[in-house]
C-alpha positions as CSV (number, residue, x, y, z in Angstrom):
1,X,11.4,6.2,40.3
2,X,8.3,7.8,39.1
3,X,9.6,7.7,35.2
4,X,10.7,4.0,35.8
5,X,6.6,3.0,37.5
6,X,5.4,5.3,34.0
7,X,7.4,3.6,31.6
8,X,6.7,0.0,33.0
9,X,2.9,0.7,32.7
10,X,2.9,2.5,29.3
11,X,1.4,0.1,26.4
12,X,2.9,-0.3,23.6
13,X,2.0,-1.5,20.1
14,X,4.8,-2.6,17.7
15,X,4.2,-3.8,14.1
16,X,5.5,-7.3,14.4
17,X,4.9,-8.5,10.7
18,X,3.4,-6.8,7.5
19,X,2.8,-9.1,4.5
20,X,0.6,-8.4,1.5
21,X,-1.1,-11.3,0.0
22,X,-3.1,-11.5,-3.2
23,X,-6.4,-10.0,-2.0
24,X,-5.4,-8.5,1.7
25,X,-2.6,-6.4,3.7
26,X,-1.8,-8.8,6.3
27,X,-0.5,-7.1,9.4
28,X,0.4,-8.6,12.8
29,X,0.9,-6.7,16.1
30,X,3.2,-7.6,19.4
31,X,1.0,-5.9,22.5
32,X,2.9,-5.3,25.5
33,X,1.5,-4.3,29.1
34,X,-2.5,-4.6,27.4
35,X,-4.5,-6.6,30.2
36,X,-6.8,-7.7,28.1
37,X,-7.4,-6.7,24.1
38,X,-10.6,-6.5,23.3
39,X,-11.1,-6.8,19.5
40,X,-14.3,-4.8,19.9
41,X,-12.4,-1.7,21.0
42,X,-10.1,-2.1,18.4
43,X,-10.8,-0.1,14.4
44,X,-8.9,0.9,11.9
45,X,-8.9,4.5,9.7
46,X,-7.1,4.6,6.4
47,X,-7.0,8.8,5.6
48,X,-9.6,9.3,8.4
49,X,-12.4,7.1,6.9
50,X,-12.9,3.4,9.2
51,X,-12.7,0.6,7.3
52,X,-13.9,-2.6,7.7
53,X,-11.0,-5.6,8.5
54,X,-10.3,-9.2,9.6
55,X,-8.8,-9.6,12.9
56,X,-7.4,-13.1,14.7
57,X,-5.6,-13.5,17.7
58,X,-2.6,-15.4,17.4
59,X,-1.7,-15.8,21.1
60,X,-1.6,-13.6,24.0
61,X,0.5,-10.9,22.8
62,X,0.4,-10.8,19.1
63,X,-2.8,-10.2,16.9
64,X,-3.3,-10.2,13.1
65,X,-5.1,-7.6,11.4
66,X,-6.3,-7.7,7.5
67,X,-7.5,-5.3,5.1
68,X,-8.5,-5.6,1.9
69,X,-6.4,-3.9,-0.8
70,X,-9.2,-2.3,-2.2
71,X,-9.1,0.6,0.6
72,X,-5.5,1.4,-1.1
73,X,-6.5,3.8,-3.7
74,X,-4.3,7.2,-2.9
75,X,-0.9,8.0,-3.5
76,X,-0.4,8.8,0.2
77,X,-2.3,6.2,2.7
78,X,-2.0,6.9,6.1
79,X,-3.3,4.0,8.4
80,X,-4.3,5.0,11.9
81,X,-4.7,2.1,14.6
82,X,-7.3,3.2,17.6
83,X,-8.2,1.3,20.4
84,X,-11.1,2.2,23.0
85,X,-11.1,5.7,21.0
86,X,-7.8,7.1,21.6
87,X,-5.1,6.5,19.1
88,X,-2.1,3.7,19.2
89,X,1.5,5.0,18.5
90,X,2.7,2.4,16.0
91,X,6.3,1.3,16.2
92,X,8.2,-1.4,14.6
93,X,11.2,-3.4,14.6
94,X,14.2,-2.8,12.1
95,X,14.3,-5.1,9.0
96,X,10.6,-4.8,8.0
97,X,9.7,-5.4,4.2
98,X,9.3,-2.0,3.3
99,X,7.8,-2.5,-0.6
100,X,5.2,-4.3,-1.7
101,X,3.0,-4.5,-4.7
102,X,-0.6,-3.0,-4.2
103,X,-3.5,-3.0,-7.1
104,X,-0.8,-3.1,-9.4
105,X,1.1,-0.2,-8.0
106,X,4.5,-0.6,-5.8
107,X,3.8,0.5,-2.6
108,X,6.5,1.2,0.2
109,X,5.7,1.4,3.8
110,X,6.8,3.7,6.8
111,X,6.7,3.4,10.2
112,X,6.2,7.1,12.4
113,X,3.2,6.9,14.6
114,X,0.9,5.4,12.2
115,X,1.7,3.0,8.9
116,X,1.9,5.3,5.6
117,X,2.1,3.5,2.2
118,X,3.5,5.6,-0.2
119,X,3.2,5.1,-3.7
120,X,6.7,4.8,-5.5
121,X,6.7,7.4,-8.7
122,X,6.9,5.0,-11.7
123,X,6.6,6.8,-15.0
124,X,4.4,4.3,-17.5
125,X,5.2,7.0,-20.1
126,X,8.9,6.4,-20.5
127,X,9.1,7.0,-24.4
128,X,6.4,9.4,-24.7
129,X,4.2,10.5,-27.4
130,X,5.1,9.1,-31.1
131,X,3.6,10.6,-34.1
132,X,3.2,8.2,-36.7
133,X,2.6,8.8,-40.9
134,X,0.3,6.0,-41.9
135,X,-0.4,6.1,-45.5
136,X,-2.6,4.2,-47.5
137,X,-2.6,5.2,-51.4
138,X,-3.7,8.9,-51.4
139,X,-5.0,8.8,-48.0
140,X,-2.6,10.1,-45.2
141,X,-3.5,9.9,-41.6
142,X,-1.5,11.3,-39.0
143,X,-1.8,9.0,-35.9
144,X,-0.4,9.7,-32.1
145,X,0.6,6.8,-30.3
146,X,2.0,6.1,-26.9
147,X,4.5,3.9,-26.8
148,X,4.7,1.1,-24.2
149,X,7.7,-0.1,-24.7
150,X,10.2,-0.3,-27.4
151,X,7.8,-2.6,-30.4
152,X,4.3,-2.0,-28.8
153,X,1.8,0.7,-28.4
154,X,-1.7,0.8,-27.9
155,X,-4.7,3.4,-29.1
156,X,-7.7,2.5,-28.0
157,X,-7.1,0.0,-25.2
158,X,-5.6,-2.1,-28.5
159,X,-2.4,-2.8,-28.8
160,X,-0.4,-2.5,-32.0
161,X,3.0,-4.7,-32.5
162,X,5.7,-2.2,-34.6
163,X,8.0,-3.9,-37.0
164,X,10.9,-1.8,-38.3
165,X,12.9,-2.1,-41.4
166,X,16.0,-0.6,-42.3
């Protein structure tokens, strides 16, 4: 009886919603058995360092939280939710977007006490490092260029067009 009166009482906070927009990470929260939220109480840590954030109240038992994607710099981002200084145990519901598209970088999300946005291993260097013969007259110049994809490299922050001929 004592386990059912605990478990009744115990508050929890469930990741309703996460959506990533243009400038911000939009997340919204369901609260269940909070009396009364007080946004003042409520921060926000990405890797143990608070950052600032937007925060609405949708209705009674869901709030929206949003953080600029600029805080999203690491491989491995670990956001913490705290609430009158003790730490939330996030939990969400199946079926949540788990990738998104962050500063460029694709981004997938996990849910295990806090939010963690990993950063999915692309390789940008598929083709590797070409070594081109440039020769003009009696001049020859070695070059090595990175190829971006299969007709276009860049040196310099330039990039080259290749045209090849059989």
């Amino acid at each position: 009886m004592l386990n059912n009166f605990k478990r009744t009482l115990r508050r929890k906070f469930k990741l309703y919603d996460l959506k990533s927009s243009k400038e911000m990470l939009i997340m919204q929260f369901s609260l269940y058995n909070f009396i009364a939220f007080n946004s003042k109480d409520f921060y926000i840590k990405i890797n143990n360092h608070s950052i600032p954030y937007k925060f609405k109240k949708i209705s009674k038992n869901i709030v929206e939280a949003q953080i600029d994607k600029q805080y999203i710099t690491k491989d491995e981002n670990i956001i913490g939710f705290y609430y009158k200084k003790q730490k939330l145990w996030l939990s969400s519901p199946q079926g949540l977007e788990e990738k998104f598209e962050i500063n460029d970088k694709i981004y997938i999300s996990k849910v295990n006490k806090n939010l963690m946005l990993s950063r999915y291993k692309t390789n940008p260097n598929l083709w590797g490092d070409i070594e081109y013969i440039i020769s003009t007259g009696s001049n020859k110049m070695l070059l090595k260029k990175r190829l971006i994809q299969d007709k276009y490299f860049y040196d310099n922050d330039e990039f080259y067009e290749i045209t090849f001929q059989p």
